[in-house]
C-alpha positions in Angstrom: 71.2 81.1 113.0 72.9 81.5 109.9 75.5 83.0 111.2 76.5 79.7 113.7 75.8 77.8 110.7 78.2 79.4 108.6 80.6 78.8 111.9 79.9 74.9 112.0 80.6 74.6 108.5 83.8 76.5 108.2 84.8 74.9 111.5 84.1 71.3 110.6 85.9 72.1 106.8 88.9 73.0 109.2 89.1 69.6 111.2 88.7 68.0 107.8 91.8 68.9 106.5 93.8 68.5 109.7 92.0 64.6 110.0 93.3 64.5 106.0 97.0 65.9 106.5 97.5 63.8 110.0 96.4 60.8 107.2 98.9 61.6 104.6 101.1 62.3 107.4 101.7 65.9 107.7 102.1 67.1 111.2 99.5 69.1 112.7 101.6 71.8 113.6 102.4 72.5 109.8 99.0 71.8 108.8 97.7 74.4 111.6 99.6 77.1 109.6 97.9 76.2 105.9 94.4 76.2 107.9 94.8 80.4 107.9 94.9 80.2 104.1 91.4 79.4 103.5 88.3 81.4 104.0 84.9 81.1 104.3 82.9 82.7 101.9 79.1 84.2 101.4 77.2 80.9 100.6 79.0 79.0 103.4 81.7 77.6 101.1 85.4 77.3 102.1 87.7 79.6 99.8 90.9 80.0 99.0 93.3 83.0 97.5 95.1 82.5 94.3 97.1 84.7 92.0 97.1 85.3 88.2 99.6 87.5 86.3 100.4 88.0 83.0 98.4 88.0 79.6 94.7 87.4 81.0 91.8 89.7 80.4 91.5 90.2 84.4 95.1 89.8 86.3 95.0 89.8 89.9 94.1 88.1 93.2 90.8 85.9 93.6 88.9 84.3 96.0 88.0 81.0 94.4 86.0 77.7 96.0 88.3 75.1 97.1 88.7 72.8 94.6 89.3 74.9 91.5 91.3 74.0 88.6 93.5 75.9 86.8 91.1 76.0 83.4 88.4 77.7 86.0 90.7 80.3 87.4 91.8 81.4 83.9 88.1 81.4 83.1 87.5 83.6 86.3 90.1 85.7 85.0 88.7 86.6 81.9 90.2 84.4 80.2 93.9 84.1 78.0 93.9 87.4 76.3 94.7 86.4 72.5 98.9 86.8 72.7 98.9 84.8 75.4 101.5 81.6 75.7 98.7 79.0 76.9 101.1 75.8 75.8 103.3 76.6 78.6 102.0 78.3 81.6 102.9 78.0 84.9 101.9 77.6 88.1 104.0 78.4 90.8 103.4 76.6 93.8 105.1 77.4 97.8 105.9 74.2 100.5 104.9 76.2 103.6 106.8 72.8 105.0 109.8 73.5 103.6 110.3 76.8 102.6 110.7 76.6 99.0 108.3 76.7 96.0 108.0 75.0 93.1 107.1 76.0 89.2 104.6 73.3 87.5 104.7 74.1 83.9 101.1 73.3 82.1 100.2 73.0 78.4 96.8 74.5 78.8 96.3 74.1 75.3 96.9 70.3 74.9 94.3 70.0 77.8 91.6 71.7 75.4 92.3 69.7 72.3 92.6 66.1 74.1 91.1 66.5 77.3 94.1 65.7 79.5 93.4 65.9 82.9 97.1 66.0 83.9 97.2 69.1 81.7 94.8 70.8 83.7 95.7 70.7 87.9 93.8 71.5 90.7 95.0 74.6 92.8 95.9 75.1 96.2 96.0 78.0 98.5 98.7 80.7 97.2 99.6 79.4 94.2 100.4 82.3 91.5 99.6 81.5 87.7 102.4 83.1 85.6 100.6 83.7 81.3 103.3 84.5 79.4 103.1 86.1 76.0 104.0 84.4 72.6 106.9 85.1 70.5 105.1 87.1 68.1 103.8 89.7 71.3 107.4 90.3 72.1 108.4 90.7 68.6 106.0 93.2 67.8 106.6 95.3 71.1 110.1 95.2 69.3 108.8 96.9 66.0 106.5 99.1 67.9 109.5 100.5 70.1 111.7 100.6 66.4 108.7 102.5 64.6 108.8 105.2 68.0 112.1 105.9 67.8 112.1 106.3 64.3 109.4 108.7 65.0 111.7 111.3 67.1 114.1 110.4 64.6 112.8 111.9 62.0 111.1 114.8 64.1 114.3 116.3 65.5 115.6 115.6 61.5 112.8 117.6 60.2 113.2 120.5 63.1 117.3 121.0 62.2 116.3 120.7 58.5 113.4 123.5 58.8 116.4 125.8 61.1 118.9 125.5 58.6 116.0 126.6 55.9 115.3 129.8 58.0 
């Protein structure tokens, strides 16, 4: 019985969002094709896949409920990790209607001192979130690379001065 519920509700979330494209007039032959790209999950809910990538505690693919917003799937994530860019990240979004993408750029951090809703959009299905890290992450990784080389520097200087000594 569960079972056939769980089959009535994904079913009738399915003929809700081809009644809601055929109303903002999207064909139902495009809208057929987005209808693979949700899910239904354990507790009868519809899901979705989305992607993060870069500076989060928890990178990768997740299964989230349908309307999830950007500040929840970071928060699903982990979270930013601490050199993470959060006034500019983006969220790269692909038209399976016309085979392109687009890349919404999203001042996370303005959203959490005023409360912007703009600053904080709802995802759909396949949208990647792209983290980038802050200046001062790619500036150290500069001085960390310097301070290594300097290492073997001075190790193969130390090995030629101890063979000339000998």
């Amino acid at each position: 019985m569960k079972r056939f519920c769980s089959i009535v509700v994904f079913c009738v979330s399915v003929l809700s969002f081809i009644q809601l494209t055929q109303a903002q007039g999207i064909s139902t032959e495009s809208a057929s094709g987005r209808a693979a790209q949700y899910f239904l999950g354990n507790q009868d809910q519809v899901l979705m896949a989305v992607n993060v990538w870069g500076f989060v505690n928890v990178p990768g693919q997740y299964m989230v409920p349908l309307e999830t917003d950007l500040v929840s799937l970071l928060s699903y994530a982990g979270g930013p990790r601490e050199d993470a860019r959060i006034k500019r990240i983006q969220v790269v979004r692909t038209s399976s209607l016309q085979d392109s993408s687009i890349v919404i750029n999203v001042d996370v951090k303005n959203f959490v001192t005023t409360g912007d809703l703009e600053q904080n959009p709802m995802l759909l299905p396949g949208d990647t979130i792209v983290v980038s890290g802050t200046t001062f992450h790619l500036v150290n990784k500069m001085f960390e690379l310097g301070f290594r080389i300097a290492m073997i520097v001075q190790a193969v200087y130390l090995a030629q001065w101890y063979a000339r000594r000998n």
